[in-house]
N, C-alpha and C positions, 0 to 999 in steps of 0.2 A: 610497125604496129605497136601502139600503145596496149597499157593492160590497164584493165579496171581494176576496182580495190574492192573485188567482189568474186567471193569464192563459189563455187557451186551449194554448198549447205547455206551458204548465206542466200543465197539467191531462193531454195527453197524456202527457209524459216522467212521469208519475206514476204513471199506469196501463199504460206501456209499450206505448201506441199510437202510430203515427204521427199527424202532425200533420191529416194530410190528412183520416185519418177521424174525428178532431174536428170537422174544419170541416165534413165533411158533416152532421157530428149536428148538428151547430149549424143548417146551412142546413135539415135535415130539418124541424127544431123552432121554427124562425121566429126564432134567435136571431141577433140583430144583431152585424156586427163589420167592423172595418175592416180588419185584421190576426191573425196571429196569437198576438200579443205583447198583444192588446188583452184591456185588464183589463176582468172580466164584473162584473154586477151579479151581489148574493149569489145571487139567485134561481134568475138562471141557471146560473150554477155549481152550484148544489143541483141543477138538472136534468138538467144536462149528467152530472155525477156519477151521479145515479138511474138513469139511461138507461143508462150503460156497466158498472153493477153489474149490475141486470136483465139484461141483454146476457151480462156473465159467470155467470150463475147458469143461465142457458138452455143456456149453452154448454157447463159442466159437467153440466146435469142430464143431456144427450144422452151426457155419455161416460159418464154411470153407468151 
């Protein structure tokens, strides 16, 4: 398994979440980390991404 060049705080400051609620999608999703500076496997980061698109797509649909 490859890793992305993408840490969980980057992954937040990116999508303009706090870090905090990174870490919980991470904990929600079984994803391992030691920090939040810790670089992910591609995977995870693909899911972690998935999840907070989903997430924005739900959120918008309800303000339509």
């Amino acid at each position: 398994m490859g890793f992305a060049d993408l840490s969980i705080a980057e992954i937040a400051a990116d999508y303009h979440l706090p870090e905090a609620e990174v870490l919980a999608l991470c904990d929600r999703l079984g994803i391992a980390y030691k920090t939040s500076r810790t670089r992910l496997a591609l995977e995870d980061a693909k899911t972690i991404i998935s999840e907070i698109l989903a997430q924005q797509q739900a959120i918008n649909a309800e303000k339509d």
